[in-house]
C-alpha positions in Angstrom: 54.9 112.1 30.5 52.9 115.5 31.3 51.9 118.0 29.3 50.3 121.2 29.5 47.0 121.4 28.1 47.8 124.1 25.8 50.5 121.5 24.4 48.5 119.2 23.9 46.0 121.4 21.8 49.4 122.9 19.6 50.3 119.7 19.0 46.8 118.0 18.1 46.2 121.2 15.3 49.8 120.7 14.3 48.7 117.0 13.2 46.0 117.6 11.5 47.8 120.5 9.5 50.7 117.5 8.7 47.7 115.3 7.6 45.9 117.5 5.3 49.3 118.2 4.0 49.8 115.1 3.1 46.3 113.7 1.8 47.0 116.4 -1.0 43.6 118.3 0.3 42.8 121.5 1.3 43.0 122.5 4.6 40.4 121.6 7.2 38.1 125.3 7.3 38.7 125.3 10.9 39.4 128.9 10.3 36.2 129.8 8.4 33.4 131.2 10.4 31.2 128.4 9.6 33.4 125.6 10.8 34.7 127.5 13.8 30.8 127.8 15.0 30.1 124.4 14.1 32.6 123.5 16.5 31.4 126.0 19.1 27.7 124.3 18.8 29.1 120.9 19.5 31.2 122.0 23.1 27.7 123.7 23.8 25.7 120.7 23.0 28.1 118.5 25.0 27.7 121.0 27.9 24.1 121.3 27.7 24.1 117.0 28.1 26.5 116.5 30.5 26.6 119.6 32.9 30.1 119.9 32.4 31.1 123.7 32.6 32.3 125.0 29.2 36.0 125.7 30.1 37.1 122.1 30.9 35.6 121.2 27.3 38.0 121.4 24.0 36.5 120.6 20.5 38.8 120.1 17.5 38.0 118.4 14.1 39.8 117.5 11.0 37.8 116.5 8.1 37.3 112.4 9.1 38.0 112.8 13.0 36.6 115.0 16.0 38.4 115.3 18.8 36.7 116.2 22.1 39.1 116.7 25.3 37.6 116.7 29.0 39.5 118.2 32.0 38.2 116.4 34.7 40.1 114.7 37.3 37.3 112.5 39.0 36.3 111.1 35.9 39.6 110.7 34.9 40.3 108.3 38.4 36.7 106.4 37.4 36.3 103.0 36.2 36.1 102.1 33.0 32.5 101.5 32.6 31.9 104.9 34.0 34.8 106.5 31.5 33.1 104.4 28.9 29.6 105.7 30.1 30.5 109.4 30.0 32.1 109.4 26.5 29.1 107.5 25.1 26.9 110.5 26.9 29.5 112.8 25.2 29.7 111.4 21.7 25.4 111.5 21.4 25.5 114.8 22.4 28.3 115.4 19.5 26.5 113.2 17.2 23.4 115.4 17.3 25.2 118.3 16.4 27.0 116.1 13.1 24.1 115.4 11.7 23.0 118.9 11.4 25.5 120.5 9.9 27.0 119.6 6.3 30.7 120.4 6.5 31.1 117.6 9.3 29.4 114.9 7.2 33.1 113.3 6.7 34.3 112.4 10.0 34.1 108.9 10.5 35.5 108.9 13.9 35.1 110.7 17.1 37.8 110.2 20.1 37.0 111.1 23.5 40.3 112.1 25.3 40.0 112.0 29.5 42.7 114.1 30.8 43.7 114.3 34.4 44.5 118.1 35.5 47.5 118.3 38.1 48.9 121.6 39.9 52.7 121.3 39.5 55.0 122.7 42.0 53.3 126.1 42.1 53.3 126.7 38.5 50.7 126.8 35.6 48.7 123.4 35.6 49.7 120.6 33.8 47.7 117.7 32.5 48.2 114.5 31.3 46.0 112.3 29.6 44.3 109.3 31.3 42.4 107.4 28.3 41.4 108.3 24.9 38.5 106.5 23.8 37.4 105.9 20.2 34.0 105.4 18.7 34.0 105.0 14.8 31.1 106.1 12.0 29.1 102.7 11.4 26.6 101.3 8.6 23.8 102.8 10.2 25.7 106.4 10.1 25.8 106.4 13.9 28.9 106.3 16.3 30.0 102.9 18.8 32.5 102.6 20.9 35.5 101.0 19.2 37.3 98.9 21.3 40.8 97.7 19.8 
């Protein structure tokens, strides 16, 4: 199944809207100033670490889970290890950012989603979504790969 990019995002702020809605808590402050740059510090702490340019980088967040999307085909067609590699390199880079700031002291997980951008038939491009990986808040307070 494809999907655009821009769909993808819609539907990822849709569900956390739907969760917050339902956990009977307020809604994430993803439009407060603070949150919003929060969120802008992380996708420019993951570019600083990994040389990815800032516009194939998306950074969303609920209150227990960020979300970080990569647009990048080669990685996308990579082994695991190197998949695997790459979100680790992603998720310290994150994970630096967490522990500075206080309104993102409640995520407990952080997901890595790989998507593979195609050009479709001339149109706008469309991506779809090669792995998601997921690395969940341990004892220590620090992030590992979860593998299910």
């Amino acid at each position: 199944m494809r999907t655009s990019f821009f769909s993808q995002l819609v539907v990822s702020t849709f569900f956390v809207a739907v969760v917050t809605a339902c956990s009977g808590g307020t809604a994430p402050a993803t439009s407060t100033p603070q949150w919003g740059q929060g969120l802008e510090q992380i996708r420019s702490a993951v570019v600083s670490a990994t040389g990815y340019p800032p516009e194939v980088l998306e950074v969303t967040a609920s209150p227990a889970h960020l979300r970080i999307f990569v647009k990048d085909a080669k990685l996308s067609q990579a082994d695991q290890m190197t998949r695997e590699n790459s979100a680790s390199a992603i998720v310290s880079a994150a994970e630096s950012m967490l522990n500075q700031q206080a309104q993102f002291a409640s995520i407990q997980v952080i997901s890595v989603a790989i998507l593979h951008p195609e050009r479709g038939n001339g149109a706008a491009a469309e991506t779809h979504t090669e792995d998601v990986l997921e690395f969940r808040k341990g004892p220590s307070q620090r992030f590992a790969h979860h593998i299910t």
